[in-house]
C-alpha positions, 0 to 999 in steps of 0.5 A: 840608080845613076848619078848626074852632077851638070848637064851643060856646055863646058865651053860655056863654063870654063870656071867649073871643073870639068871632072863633074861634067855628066852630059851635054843637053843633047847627049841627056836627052839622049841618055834619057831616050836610051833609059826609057827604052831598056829601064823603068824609071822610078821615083824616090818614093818608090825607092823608099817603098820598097825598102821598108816593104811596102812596094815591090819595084819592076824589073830594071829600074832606074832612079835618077839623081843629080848631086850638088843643085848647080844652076844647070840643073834647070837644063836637064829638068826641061828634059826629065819634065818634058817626058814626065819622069821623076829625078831626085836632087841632093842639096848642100844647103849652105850654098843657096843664096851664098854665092861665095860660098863655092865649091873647092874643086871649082875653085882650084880648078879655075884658080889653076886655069887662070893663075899667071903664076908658070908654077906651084908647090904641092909637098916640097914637090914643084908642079909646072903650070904651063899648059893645059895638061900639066894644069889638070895634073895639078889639079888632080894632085890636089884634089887627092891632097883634099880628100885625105885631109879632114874637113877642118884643114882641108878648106882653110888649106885651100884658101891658101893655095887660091890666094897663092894662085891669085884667084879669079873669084867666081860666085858659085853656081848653084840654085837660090832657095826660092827657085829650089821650093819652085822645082820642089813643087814644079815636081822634083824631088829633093834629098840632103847633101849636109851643110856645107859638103864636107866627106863624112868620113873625114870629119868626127861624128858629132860634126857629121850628125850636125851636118846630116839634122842641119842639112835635112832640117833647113830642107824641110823649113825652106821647101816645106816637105819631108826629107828622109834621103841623104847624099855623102858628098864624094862617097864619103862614108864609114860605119860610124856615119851610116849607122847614125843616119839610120838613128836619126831617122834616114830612110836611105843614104846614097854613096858614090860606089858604082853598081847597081842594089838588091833592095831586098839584100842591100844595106840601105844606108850604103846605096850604090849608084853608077855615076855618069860622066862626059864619056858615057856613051848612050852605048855604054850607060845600056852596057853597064846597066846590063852588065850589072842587072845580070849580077842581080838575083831575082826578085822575092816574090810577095807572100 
């Protein structure tokens, strides 16, 4: 299973945080060429299938899935569609037709880029804001700040800090409902990725199931199919959280944990995915794939 946030061109997109760049439209295209020719691409029902029993799948399969449903997805599903290949995308749902409603590491990386402010103060620590570099590492100071916060500090935390950067606000990126119930029945397959994207593990588990049965219910209101997948934004998962999902009825949660699932020893509330950034190489997403196939132990085969 591999995971995509955007395919595009960052230069075309200076206000959105380069760390979740995946690919440019040629190098998924070319990914793409490269997964055809060493994998089997599966669907998430497949998945689904051969969890519960009902399927075996082939050998080296492959599922794709793209996190958060910005607007460049339309880029790489011409690409998937083209060649007939099923994809997966995680929806936060609140997001939709809620442009200022934005991601926070959207927002702190373009506050930072285009802040006339040469400085900033993270812990009683100055953080110098003169170029590009300094910039990033600042970003990625904070970025480490947000995920050891709970969700409930974190945001309002960050709203702070972009006023303080006087922020050049920017609408989010991502899909509308209408043109998500489009691709849904164009053929893509969609998964939930809470509400309002916090990590799971840094809220309490009452907020965690509201976020999970919000996510997966307004899903299937608007696009009028049945949801059973979850995403955990940032990885972020405990026992706690994984067991809920399967009592709520998930059929099967994706982490960001990179490696690769024997579905018939796997648990599947805690689905590994190898994530897939600006400098995987065609190269390196066969070497990795590779790599990891060999830890896999064969498959069962049926009675």
């Amino acid at each position: 299973m591999i995971t995509y946030h955007r395919v595009d061109r960052p230069s075309e997109n200076p206000h959105l945080y380069p760390g979740v760049h995946s690919a440019t439209p040629e190098q998924f295209a070319a990914q793409l060429d490269q997964l055809q020719m060493c994998s089997n691409i599966v669907s998430l029902d497949d998945v689904l299938d051969a969890i519960e029993g009902r399927r075996r799948l082939p050998a080296k399969s492959v599922l794709i899935t793209f996190d958060d449903a910005y607007q460049n997805f339309e880029t790489a599903w011409q690409y998937l569609k083209s060649r007939g290949l099923p994809v997966v995308l995680f929806v936060p749902t609140s997001f939709p037709d809620h442009p200022e409603n934005k991601f926070w590491w959207d927002r702190v990386h373009w506050a930072i880029s285009s802040s006339p402010k040469t400085q900033i103060t993270l812990d009683g620590q100055t953080l110098p804001l003169d170029g590009l570099q300094q910039k990033s590492q600042a970003a990625r100071m904070i970025a480490a700040k947000v995920k050891q916060l709970p969700h409930r500090d974190a945001m309002p935390w960050i709203d702070t800090l972009c006023e303080e950067l006087q922020e050049d606000a920017k609408p989010n990126e991502v899909l509308s409902w209408e043109r998500l119930r489009e691709l849904a029945e164009e053929g893509v397959t969609m998964g939930a990725h809470t509400h309002t994207h916090p990590l799971m593990n840094q809220i309490d588990l009452d907020e965690a199931r509201e976020e999970a049965i919000r996510s997966r219910d307004e899903l299937q209101k608007r696009l009028g199919k049945e949801i059973h997948s979850f995403c955990y934004p940032a990885g972020g998962v405990s026992d706690e959280v994984a067991a809920m999902l399967k009592d709520i009825g998930y059929t099967a949660a994706f982490t960001t944990k990179r490696g690769v699932n024997d579905l018939d020893a796997c648990d599947a509330m805690r689905l590994n995915r190898i994530n897939v950034g600006g400098r995987t190489s065609t190269n390196v997403m066969r070497m990795q794939f590779l790599s990891y196939a060999r830890s896999l132990k064969p498959a069962r085969q049926p009675a």
